[in-house]
C-alpha positions as CSV (number, residue, x, y, z in Angstrom):
1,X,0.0,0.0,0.0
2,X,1.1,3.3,-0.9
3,X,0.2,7.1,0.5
4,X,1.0,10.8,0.7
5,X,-0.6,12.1,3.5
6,X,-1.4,15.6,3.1
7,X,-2.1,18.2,5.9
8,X,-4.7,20.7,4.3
9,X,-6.7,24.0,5.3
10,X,-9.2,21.9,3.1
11,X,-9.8,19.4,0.4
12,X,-13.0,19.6,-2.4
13,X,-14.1,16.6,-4.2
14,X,-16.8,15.7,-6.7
15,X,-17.0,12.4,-8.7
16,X,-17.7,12.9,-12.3
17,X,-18.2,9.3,-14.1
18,X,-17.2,5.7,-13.7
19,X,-13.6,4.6,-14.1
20,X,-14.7,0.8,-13.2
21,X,-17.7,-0.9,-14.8
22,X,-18.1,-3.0,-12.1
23,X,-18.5,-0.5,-9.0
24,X,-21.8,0.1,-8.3
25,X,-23.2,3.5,-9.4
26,X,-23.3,6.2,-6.4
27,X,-26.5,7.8,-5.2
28,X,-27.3,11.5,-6.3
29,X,-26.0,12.9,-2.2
30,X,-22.7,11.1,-3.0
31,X,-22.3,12.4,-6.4
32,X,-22.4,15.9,-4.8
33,X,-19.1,18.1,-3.8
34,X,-17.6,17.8,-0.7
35,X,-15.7,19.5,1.3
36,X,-13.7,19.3,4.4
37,X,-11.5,21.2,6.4
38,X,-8.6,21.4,8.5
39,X,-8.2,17.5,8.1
40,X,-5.5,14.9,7.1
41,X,-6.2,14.1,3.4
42,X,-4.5,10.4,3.0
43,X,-4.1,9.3,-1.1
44,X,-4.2,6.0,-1.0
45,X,-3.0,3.0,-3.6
46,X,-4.3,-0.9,-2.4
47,X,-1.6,-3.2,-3.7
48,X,-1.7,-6.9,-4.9
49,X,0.1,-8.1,-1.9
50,X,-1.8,-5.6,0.8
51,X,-4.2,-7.5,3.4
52,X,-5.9,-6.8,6.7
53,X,-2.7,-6.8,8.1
54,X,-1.5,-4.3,6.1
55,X,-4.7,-2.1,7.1
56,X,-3.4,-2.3,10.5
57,X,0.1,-0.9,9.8
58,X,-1.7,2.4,7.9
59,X,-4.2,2.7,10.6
60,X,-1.0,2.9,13.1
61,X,0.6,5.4,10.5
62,X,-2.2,7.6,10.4
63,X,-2.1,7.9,13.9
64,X,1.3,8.4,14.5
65,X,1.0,10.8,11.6
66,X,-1.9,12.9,13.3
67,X,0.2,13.0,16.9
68,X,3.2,14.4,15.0
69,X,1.5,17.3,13.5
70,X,-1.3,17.9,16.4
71,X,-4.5,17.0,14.6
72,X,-7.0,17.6,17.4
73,X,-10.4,17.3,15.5
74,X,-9.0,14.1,14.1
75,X,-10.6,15.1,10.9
76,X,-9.3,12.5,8.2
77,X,-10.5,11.9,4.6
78,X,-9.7,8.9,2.7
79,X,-9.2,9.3,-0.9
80,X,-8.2,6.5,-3.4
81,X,-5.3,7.4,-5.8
82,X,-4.6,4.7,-7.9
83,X,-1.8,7.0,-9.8
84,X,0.6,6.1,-7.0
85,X,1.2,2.6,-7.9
86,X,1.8,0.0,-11.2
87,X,1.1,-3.0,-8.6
88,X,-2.2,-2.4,-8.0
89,X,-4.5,-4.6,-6.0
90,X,-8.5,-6.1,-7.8
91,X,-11.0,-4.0,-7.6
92,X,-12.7,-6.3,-5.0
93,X,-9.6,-6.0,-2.8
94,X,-9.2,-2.1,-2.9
95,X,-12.9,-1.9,-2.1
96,X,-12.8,-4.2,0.9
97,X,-9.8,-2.9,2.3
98,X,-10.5,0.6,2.3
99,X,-13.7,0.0,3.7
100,X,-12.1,-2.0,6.8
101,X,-9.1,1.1,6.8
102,X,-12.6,3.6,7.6
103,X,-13.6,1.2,10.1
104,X,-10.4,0.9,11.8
105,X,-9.9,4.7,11.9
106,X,-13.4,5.0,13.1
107,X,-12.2,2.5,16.4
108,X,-9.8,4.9,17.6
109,X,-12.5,7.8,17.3
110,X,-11.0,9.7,14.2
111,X,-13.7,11.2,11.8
112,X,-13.4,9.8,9.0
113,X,-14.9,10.7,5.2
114,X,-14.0,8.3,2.3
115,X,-14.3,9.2,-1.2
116,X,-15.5,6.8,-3.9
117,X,-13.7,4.6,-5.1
118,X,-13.7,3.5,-9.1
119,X,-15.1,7.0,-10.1
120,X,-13.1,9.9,-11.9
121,X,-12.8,12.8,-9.4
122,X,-12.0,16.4,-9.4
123,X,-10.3,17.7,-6.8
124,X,-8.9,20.4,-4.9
125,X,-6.5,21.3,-1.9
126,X,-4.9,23.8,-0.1
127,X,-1.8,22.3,2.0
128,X,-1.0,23.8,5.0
129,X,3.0,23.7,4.2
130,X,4.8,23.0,7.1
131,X,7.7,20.3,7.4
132,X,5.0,17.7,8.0
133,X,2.1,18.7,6.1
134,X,3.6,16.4,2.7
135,X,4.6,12.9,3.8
136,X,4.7,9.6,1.2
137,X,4.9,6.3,2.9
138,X,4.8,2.9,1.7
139,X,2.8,0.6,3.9
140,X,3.8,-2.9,3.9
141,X,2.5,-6.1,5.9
142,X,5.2,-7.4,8.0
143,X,6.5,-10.9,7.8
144,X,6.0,-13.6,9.4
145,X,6.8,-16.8,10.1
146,X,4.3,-18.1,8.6
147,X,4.3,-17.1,5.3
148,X,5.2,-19.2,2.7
149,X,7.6,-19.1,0.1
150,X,6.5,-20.0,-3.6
151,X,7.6,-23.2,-4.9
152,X,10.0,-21.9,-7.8
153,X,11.6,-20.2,-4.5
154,X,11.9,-23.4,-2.5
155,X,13.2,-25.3,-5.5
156,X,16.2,-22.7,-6.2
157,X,16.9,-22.9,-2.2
158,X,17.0,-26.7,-2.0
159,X,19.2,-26.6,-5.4
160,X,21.5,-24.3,-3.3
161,X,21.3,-26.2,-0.8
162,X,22.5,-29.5,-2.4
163,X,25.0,-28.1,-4.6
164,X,28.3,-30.0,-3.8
165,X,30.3,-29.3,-6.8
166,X,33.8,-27.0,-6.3
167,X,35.9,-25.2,-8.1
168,X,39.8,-24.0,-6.5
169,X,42.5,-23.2,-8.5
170,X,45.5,-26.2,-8.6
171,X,48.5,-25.7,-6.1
172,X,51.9,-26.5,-7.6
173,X,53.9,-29.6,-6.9
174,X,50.1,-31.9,-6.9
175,X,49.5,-30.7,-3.2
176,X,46.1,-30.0,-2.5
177,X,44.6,-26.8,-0.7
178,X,42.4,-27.0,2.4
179,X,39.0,-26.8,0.4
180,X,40.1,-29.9,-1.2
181,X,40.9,-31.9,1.7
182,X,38.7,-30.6,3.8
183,X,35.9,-32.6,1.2
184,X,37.7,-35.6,0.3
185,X,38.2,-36.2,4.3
186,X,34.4,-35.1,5.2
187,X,35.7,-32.4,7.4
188,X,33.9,-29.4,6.3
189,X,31.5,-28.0,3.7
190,X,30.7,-24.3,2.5
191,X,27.2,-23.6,1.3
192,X,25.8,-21.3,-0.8
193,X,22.4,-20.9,0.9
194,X,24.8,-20.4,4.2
195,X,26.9,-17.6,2.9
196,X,30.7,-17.2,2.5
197,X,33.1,-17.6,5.0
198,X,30.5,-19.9,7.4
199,X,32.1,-22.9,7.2
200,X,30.1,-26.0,8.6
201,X,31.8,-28.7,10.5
202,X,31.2,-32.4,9.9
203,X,31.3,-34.5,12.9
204,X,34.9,-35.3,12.3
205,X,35.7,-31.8,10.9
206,X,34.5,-31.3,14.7
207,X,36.0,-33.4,16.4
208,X,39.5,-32.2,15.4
209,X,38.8,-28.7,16.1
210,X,37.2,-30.2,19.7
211,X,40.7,-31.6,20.3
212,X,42.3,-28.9,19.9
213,X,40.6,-26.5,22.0
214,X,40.5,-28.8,25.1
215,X,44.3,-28.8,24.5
216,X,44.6,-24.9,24.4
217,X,42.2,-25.0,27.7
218,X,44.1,-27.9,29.5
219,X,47.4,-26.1,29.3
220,X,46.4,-22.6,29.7
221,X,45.0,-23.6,32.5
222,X,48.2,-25.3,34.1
223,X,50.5,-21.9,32.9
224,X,48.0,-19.6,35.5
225,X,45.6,-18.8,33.1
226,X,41.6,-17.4,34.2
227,X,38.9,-18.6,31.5
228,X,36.5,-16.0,30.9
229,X,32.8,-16.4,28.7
230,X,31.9,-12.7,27.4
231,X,28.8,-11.9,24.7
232,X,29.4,-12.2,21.2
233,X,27.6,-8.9,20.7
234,X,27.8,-5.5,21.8
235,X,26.7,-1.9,21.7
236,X,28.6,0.9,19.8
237,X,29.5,2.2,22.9
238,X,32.1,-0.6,23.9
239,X,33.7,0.1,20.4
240,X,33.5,3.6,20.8
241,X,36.0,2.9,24.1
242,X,38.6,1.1,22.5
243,X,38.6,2.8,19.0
244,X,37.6,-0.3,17.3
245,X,34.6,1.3,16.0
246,X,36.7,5.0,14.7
247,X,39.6,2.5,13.3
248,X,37.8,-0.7,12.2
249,X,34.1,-0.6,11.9
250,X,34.6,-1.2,8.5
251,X,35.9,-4.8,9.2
252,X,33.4,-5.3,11.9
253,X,29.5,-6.6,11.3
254,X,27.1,-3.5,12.6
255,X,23.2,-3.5,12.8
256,X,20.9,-1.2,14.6
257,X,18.5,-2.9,17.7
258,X,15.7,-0.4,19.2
259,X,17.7,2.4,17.2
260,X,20.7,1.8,19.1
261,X,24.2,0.7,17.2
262,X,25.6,-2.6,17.9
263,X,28.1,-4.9,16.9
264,X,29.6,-8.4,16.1
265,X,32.6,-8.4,18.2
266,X,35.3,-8.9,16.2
267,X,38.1,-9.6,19.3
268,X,37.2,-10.3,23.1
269,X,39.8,-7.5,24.5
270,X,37.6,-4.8,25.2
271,X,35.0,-7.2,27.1
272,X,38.3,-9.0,29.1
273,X,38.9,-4.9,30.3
274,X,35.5,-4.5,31.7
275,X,35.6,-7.7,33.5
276,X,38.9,-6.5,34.8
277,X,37.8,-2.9,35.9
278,X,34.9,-5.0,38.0
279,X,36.6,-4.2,41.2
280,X,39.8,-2.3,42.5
281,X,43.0,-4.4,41.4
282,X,46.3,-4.3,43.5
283,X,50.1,-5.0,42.3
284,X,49.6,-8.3,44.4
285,X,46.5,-9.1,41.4
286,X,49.1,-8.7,39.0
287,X,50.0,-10.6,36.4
288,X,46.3,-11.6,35.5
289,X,45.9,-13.0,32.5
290,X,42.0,-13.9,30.5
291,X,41.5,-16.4,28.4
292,X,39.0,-17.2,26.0
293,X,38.1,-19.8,23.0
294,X,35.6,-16.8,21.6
295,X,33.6,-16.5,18.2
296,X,34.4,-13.6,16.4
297,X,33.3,-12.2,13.6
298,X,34.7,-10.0,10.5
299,X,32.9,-8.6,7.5
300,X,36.1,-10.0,5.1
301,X,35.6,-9.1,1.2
302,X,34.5,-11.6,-0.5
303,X,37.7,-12.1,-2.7
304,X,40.1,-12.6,0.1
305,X,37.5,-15.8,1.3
306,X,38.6,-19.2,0.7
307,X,38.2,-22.3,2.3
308,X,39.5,-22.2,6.4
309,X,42.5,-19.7,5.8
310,X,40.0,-16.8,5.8
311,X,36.6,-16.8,7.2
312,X,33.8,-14.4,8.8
313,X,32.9,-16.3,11.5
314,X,36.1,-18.1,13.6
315,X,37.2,-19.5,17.0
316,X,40.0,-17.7,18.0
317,X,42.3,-18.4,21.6
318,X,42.4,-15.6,22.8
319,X,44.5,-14.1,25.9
320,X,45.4,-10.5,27.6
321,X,47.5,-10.6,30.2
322,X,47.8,-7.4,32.7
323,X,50.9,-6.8,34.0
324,X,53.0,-4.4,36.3
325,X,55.7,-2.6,33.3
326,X,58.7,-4.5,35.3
327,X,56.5,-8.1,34.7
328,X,56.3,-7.5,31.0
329,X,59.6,-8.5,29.6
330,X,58.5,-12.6,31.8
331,X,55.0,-12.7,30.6
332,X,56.3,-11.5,27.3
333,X,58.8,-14.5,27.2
334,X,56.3,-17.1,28.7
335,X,53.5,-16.5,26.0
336,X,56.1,-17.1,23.6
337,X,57.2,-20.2,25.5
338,X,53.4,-21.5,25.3
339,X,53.2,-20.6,21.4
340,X,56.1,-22.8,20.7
341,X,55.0,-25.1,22.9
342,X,51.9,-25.7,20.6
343,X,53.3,-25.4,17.2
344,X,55.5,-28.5,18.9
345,X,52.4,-30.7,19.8
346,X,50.8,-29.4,16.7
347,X,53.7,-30.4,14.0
348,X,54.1,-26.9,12.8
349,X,57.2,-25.8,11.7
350,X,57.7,-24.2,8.3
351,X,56.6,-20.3,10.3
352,X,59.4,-17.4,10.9
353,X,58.8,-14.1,12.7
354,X,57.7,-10.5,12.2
355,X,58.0,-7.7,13.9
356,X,55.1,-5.8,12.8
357,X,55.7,-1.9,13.6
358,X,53.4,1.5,13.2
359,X,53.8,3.6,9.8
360,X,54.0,7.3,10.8
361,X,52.9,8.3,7.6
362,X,49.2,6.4,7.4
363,X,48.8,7.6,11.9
364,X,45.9,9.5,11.2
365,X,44.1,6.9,9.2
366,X,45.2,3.7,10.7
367,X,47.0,4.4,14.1
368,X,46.2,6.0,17.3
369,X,47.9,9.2,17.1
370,X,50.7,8.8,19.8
371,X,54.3,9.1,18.2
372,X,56.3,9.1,21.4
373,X,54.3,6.0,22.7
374,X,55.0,4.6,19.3
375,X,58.4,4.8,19.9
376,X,58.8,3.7,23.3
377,X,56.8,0.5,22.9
378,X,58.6,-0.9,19.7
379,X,61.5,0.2,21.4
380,X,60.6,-2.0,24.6
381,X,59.4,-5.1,22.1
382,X,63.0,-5.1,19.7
383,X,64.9,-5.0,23.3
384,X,62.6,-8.5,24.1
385,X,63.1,-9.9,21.1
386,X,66.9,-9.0,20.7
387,X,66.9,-10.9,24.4
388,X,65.4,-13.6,23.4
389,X,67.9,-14.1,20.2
390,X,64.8,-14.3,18.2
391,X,65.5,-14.3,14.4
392,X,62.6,-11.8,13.1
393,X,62.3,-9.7,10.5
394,X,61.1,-6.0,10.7
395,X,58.1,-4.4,8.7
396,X,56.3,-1.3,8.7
397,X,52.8,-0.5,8.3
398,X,51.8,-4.1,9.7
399,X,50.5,-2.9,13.2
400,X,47.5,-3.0,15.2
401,X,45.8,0.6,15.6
402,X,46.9,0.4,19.4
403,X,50.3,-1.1,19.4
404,X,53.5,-3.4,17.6
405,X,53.3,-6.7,17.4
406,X,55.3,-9.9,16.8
407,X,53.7,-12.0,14.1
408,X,54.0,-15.8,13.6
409,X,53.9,-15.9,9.2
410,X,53.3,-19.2,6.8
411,X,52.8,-19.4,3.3
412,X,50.2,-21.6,2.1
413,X,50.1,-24.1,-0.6
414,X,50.5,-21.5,-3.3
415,X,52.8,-19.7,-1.6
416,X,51.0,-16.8,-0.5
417,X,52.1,-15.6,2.9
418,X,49.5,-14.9,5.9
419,X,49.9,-14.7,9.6
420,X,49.3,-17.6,12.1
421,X,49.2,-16.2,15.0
422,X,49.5,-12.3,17.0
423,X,51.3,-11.1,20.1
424,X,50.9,-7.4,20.6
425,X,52.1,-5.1,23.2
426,X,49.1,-2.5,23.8
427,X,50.1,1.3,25.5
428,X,46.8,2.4,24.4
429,X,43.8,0.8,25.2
430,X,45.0,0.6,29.1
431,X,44.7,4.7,28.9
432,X,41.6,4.6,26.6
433,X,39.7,2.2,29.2
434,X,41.3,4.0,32.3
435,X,42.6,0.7,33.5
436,X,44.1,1.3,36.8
437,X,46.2,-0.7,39.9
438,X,47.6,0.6,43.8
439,X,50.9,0.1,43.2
440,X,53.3,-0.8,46.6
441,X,53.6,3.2,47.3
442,X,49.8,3.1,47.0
443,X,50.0,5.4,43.8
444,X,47.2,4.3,40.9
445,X,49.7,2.9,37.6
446,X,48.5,1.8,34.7
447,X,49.2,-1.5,33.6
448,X,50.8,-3.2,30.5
449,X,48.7,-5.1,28.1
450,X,49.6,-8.3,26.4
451,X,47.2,-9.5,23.5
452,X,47.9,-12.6,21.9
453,X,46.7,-16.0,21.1
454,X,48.6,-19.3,21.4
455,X,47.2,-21.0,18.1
456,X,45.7,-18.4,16.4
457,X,42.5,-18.6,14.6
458,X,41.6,-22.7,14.7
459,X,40.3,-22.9,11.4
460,X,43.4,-21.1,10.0
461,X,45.8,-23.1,11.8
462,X,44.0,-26.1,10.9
463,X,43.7,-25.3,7.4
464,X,47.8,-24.6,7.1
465,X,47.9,-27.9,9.4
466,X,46.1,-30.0,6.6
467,X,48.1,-28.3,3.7
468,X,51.1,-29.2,5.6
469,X,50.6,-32.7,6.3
470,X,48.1,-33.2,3.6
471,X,45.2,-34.6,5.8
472,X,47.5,-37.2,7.5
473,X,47.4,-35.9,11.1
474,X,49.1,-37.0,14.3
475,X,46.6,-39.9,16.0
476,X,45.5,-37.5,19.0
477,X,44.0,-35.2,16.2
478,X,42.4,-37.7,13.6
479,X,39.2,-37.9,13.3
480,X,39.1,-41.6,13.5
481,X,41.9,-42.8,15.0
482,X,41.7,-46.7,14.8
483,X,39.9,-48.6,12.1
484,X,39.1,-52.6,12.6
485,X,38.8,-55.0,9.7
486,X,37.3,-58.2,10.3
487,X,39.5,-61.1,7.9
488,X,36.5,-63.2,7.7
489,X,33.2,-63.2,8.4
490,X,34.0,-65.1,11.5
491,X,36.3,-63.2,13.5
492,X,33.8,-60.2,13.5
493,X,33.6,-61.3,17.3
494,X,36.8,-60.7,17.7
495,X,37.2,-57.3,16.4
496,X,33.8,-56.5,18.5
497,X,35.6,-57.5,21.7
498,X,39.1,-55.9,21.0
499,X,37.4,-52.5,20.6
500,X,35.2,-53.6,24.4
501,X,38.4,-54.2,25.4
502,X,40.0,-50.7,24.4
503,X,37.8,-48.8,25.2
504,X,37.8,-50.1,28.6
505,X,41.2,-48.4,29.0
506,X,41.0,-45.5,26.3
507,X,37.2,-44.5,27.0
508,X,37.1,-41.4,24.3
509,X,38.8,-43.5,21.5
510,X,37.6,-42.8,18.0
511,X,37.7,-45.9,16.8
512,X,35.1,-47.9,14.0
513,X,35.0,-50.7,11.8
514,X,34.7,-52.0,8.2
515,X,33.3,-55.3,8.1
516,X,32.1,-54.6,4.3
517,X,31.7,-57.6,2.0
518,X,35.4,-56.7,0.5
519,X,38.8,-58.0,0.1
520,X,41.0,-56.8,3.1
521,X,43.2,-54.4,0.7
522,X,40.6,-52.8,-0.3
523,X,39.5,-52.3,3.2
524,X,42.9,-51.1,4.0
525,X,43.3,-48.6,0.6
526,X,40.4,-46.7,2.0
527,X,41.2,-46.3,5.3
528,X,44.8,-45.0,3.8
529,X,42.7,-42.7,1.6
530,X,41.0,-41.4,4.9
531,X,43.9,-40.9,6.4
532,X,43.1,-42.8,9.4
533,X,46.5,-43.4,11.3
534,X,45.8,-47.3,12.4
535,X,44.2,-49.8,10.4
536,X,43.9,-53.4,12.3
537,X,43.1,-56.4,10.8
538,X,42.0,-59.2,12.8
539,X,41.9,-62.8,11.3
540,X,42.0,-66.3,12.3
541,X,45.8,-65.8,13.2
542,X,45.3,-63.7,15.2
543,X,42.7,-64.6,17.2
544,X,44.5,-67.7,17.8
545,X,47.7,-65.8,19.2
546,X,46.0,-63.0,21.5
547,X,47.9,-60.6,18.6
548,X,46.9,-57.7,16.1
549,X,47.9,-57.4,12.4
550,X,48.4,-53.1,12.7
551,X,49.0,-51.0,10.1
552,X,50.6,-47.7,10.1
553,X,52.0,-45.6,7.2
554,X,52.1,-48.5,4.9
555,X,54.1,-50.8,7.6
556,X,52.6,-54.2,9.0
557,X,53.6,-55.1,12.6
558,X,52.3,-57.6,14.6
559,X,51.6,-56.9,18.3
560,X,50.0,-58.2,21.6
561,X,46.7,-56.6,22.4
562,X,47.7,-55.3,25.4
563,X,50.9,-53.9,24.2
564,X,48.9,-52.0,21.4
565,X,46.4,-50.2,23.8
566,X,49.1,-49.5,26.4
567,X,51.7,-48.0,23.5
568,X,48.3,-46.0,21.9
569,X,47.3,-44.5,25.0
570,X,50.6,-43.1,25.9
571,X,50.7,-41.7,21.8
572,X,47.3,-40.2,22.8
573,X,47.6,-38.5,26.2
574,X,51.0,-36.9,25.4
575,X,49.6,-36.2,21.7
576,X,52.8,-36.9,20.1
């Protein structure tokens, strides 16, 4: 439905003839002139898709319309204009609902003159010509849930749905990326009706990722760290604070809720601050260091997408540790420790270092505008590093808004270079968020701030994880970590009470069988093109001698039950 409302010292109408043959023809009083003054005149065009509903949503117009411009006699006159729209609605339609519009008006005690409908009309107005008195409005029923969609609609949307089909460019050498392996192993999909950058994790896609988050948690917790569990969303004031939203709104994912500005969060530091700031915090609470496995979210362009190594929606571990200035070179060192503690236990090792500094030239676009603090905190980060005998390289213009930082950097499968994971010292945001502590001479200091991450994004390192060892990962991270084929139908028993057996001592094994009507090498090919670490076969052998045939990167070795789950379980629980 469309309208101009019109706020008028008066309006005269008179019909002349018939535009419709099939509206009934008007009595002689109602083919007379009218006129009425000092009302709200409301042109009115009843579309194809308008309904009751829709009458509702004009009749709340109209009102809010007569409160904004003070119409105390509550005069209003309805007046067909089918001039203000090319969708129009029947005949039948226009009549009915304009009819219930009069009747709803007349409910909330507005006076209320409708002129015909179907009939040429000449007409005349004098608008009143304030800022109000001319408003055009298009009235639409709301949604709901239970509308339906047409069934061309839910055909293309199922068709999206099930589209499985990818295209990604070749990597040299016959490696393949991510997005390849990340199908042929069942790990993860991208959907079109889902968007770009959502990835969606299969259950074994999952339960990698699973892994390694309780591993991040387990040790984190052991080194001192405090978990926190903050909101994934957040008004534009919190942004506001830290700068996020004057330096990086264009990266983040905005929306208005009850005409207030809020946002994705796109990193959990400014959350961790206000948690801190709860209560008054003494040297003695120093170092304290959050922790958090948090969703974030950030609006990438859609050409810089692909596969896990860029996404909009990710898992990062995320830590900032608040420390006394004379702490910072130690915590410094000890989140370094942890990072190469888990690219260890991970198998990551082709990385090298950056030290990412400010570029004075691009500070008023990109950088908080503090030259001298600059200066003293890159100066403070190259005297760590230079202690530490770190072998980094040195680059400007890589920053974050607030401070340096020391970048972990891989190349991918085609070679292009990204960064793994972040350790930033911050000078800013401590001052921004006035982030105090009562130092020993009972003076308020402001803390140093440590941001970083120990693996980085999770679906970026395990995306540079599967390039790198191209989907054959250590046994604590597969998927499926032991695979049992039966030798004959017969010792199906057997395999069923080997895997009682093991998972009597290793209770979260991910272990399954293939008793398929197959030869046993073709059992064994697939579970090498799954990349599952241990394939057992179990025959009449070795039944017979208490034993296991297992399988592991193409070697056959035969072992004692008991030795196998003892020598597994060790492999597990100190993922080696």
């Amino acid at each position: 439905m469309k309208i101009i409302s019109l706020h008028v010292d008066y309006i005269k109408f008179k019909p002349t003839k018939k535009a419709l043959k099939s509206i009934e023809k008007l009595k002689d009083k109602e083919k007379e002139e009218k006129e009425v003054k000092d009302c709200l005149a409301i042109l009115t065009a009843v579309e194809k898709n308008d309904s009751k509903k829709t009458v509702k949503k004009l009749v709340k117009e109209i009102k809010k319309i007569s409160e904004q411009i003070n119409l105390e006699n509550k005069k209003i006159v309805l007046y067909p204009y089918a001039h203000l729209s090319s969708n129009l609605g029947s005949p039948d339609k226009a009549t009915e609902l304009l009819e219930e519009t009069k009747k709803e008006l007349k409910k909330e005690k507005f006076d209320v003159v409708k002129a015909p409908f179907g009939y040429y009309k000449q007409f005349e107005l004098k608008c009143k010509g304030h800022p109000l008195s001319e408003l055009s409005k298009e009235i639409h029923e709301e949604e709901s849930e239970e509308k339906e969609i047409s069934k061309e609609e839910h055909k293309d949307l199922i068709k999206k749905m099930s589209k499985r089909k990818i295209s990604v460019k070749k990597a040299p050498g016959g490696k393949k990326n991510n997005i390849e392996l990340g199908r042929d192993l069942d790990l993860y999909i991208n959907s079109e009706i889902i968007g770009q950058g959502l990835p969606l994790f299969t259950p074994k896609g999952t339960a990698i990722k699973r892994e390694i988050k309780r591993f991040i948690e387990d040790e984190e917790l052991k080194r001192g760290y405090e978990y926190t569990d903050t909101p994934e969303l957040a008004k534009s004031d919190l942004y506001k604070l830290s700068g996020h939203w004057q330096h990086y709104r264009d990266s983040m994912f905005t929306m208005k809720i009850n005409k207030e500005d809020y946002a994705l969060r796109p990193m959990t530091c400014p959350f961790q601050f206000a948690l801190f700031k709860r209560k008054p915090r003494s040297y003695k609470d120093l170092p304290k260091k959050y922790s958090e496995i948090a969703t974030l979210f950030r609006n990438e362009q859609s050409g810089e997408l692909r596969g896990l190594t860029r996404v909009r929606q990710f898992a990062l571990s995320d830590a900032h540790i608040l420390c006394k200035p004379d702490q910072l070179e130690s915590q410094f060192e000890e989140v370094l420790d942890l990072v190469k503690y888990f690219m260890n236990k991970l198998g990551i090792e082709n990385i090298w270092y950056r030290f990412s500094k400010w570029d004075p030239k691009n500070k008023e676009n990109k950088y908080i505008d503090n030259p001298k603090a600059w200066e003293n905190s890159q100066k403070t980060m190259k005297k760590i590093l230079d202690k530490l005998k770190l072998d980094y390289i040195e680059e400007e213009g890589e920053a974050a808004f607030y401070g340096p930082k020391l970048d972990l950097q891989y190349k991918d499968v085609y070679g292009k270079e990204d960064t793994l994971i972040t350790i930033q010292i911050d000078f800013a945001l401590p001052e921004r968020f006035d982030i105090n502590y009562t130092d020993k001479d009972h003076k308020e200091k402001r803390p140093m701030i440590i941001h970083r991450s120990s693996v980085g994004c999770i679906e970026r390192t395990l995306a540079h994880l599967l390039e790198e060892t191209q989907g054959n990962l250590p046994t604590w991270l597969s998927p499926i970590q032991v695979r049992v084929i039966n030798f004959t139908e017969r010792n199906e028993k057997s395999c069923k009470k080997f895997i009682d057996d093991i998972k009597k001592e290793i209770p979260n094994i991910r272990i399954d069988t293939d008793f398929a009507e197959s030869t046993v090498n073709s059992k064994v090919r697939q579970a090498e093109i799954e990349r599952i670490p241990y394939t057992i076969v179990i025959g009449d052998k070795e039944e017979k001698s208490d034993s296991l045939a297992v399988r592991k990167e193409s070697k056959v070795k035969n072992i004692k039950q008991k030795e196998f789950i003892s020598n597994l379980k060790k492999e597990i629980e100190n993922r080696e």
